[in-house]
C-alpha positions in Angstrom: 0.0 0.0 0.0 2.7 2.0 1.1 4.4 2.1 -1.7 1.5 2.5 -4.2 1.3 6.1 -2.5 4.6 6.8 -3.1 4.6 6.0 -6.9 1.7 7.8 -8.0 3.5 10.6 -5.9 6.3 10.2 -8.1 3.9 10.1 -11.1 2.1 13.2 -9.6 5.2 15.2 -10.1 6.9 13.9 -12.9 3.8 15.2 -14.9 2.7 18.4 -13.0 6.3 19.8 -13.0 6.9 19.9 -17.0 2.9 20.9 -17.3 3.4 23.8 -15.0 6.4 24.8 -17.2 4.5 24.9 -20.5 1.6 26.4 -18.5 3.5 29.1 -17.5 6.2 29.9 -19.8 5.6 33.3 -21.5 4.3 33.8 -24.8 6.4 33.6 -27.4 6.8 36.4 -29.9 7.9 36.4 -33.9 10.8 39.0 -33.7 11.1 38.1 -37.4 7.5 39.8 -37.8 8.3 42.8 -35.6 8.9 46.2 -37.9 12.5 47.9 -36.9 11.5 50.6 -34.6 12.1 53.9 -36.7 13.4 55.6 -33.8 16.6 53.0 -33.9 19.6 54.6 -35.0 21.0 50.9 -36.1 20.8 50.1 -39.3 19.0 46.8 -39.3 19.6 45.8 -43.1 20.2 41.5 -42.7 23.0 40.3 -44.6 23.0 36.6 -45.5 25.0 35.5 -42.6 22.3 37.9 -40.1 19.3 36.3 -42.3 17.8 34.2 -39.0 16.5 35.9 -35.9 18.9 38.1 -34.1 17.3 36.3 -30.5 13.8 35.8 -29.8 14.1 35.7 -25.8 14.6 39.0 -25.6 11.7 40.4 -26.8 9.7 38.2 -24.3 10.9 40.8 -21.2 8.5 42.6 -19.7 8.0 44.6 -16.9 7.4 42.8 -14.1 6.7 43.4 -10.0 10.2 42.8 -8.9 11.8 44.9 -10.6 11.3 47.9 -8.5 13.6 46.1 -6.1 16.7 45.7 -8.6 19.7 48.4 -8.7 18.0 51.3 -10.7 20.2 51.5 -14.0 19.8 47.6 -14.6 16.1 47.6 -14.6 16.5 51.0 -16.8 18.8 48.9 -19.0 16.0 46.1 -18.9 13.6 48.7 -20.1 15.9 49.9 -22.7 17.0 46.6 -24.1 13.4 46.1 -24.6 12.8 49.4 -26.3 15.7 48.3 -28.7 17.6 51.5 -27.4 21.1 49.8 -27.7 23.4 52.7 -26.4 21.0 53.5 -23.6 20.8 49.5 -22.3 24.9 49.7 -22.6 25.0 53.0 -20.5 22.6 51.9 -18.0 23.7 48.8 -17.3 27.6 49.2 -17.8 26.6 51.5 -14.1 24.6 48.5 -12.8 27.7 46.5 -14.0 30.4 48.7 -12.0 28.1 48.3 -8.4 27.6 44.5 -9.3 30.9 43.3 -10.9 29.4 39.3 -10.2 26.0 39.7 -12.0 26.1 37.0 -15.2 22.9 38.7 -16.5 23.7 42.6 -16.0 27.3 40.7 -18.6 24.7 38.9 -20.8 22.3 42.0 -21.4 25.7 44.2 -21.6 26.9 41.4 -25.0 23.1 41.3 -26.4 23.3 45.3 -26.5 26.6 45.4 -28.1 25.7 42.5 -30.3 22.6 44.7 -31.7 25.0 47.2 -32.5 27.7 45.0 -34.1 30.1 45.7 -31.8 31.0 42.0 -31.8 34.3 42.0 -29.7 33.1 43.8 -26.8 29.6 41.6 -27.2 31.7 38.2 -27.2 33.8 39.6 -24.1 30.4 40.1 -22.1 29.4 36.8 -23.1 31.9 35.3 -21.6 32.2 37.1 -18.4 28.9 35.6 -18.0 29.6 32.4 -18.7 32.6 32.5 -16.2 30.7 33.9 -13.5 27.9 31.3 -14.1 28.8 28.4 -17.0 25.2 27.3 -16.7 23.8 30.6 -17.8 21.6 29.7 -20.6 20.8 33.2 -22.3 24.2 33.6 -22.5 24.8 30.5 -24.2 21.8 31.3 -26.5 23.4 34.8 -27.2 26.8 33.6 -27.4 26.1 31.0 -30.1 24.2 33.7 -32.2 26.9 35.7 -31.9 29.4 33.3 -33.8 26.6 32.8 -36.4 27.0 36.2 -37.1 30.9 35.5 -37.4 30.1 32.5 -39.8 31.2 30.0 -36.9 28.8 27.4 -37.1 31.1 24.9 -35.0 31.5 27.3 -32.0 27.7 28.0 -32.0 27.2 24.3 -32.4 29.2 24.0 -29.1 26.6 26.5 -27.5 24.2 24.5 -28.4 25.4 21.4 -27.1 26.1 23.0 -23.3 22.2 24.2 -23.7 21.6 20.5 -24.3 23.5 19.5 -21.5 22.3 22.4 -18.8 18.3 21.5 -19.8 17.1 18.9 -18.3 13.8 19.9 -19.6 12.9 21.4 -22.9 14.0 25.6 -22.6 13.7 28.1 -25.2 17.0 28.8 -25.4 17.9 25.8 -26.9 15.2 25.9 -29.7 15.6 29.5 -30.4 19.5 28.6 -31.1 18.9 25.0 -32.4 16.2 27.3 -34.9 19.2 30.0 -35.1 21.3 27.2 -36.5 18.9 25.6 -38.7 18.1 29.3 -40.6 21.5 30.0 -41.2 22.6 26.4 -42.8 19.2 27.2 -44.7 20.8 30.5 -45.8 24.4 29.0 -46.5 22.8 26.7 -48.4 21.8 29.2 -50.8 
């Protein structure tokens, strides 16, 4: 009897965790079907090697209740990075960065925003501070990977994509946004 219980608690779990993921995940957005905002001083013209989403994650941020307790100028990056104001993310949260030099996301936000303006060498360097303050950071893998798409390094982004594999243990978007990344540019190179 006893141990009837304890299986279908196992069971119980085993299904309501992963349900309560999908259930609560946010929505997902097309970036691909966004407009450029007009305002953005960033060219956004996609070369072949660019042709695949830049990073879908991203635009998912929104808003939310605890931010009013984060460090000022990396919730204004946060707000900025989703306005697609790139110098005003890197401003903001380059201060956030000097009062929190161990803060993995404040180094991945830092690399999307210089990624956005194709200022690859200082985006890769972010990237990996992240990833050496926290190696299981997944945006930063996601972002990292994209990032040598852009430089036409499929095996490095490859690599990415095979820590994501290894730091999931249950399906997370930035593995298919990168494993999608990947797909769209050997569809391009193909051309």
């Amino acid at each position: 009897m006893m141990r009837s219980i304890l299986i279908a608690a196992v069971v119980g779990v085993l299904v309501a965790v992963p349900a309560s993921y999908f259930l609560t995940a946010p929505a997902r957005q097309d970036r691909a079907a966004t407009p450029a905002r007009a305002g953005n001083a960033v060219s956004e013209t996609v070369t072949p090697a660019e042709a695949w989403p830049i990073c879908s994650t991203m635009g998912s941020m929104v808003e939310t209740a605890d931010w009013a307790t984060l460090d000022p100028d990396f919730a204004a990056g946060k707000r900025a990075i989703v306005a697609g104001e790139w110098n005003e993310a890197i401003t903001a949260l380059t201060s956030a960065g000097l009062r929190d030099a161990r803060n993995a996301d404040i180094q991945n936000y830092l690399g999307y925003a210089n990624r956005r303006l194709r200022q690859l060498d200082s985006a890769m360097q972010h990237y990996q501070k992240a990833l050496a303050l926290n190696p299981r950071h997944r945006s930063a893998h996601e972002h990292l990977g994209e990032a040598y798409l852009v430089q036409g390094d499929l095996a490095k982004a490859k690599e990415h994509l095979a820590a994501l594999e290894r730091i999931c243990l249950i399906p997370c978007d930035e593995y298919g946004d990168l494993e999608r990344a990947i797909a769209k540019y050997n569809q391009v190179a193909k051309r």
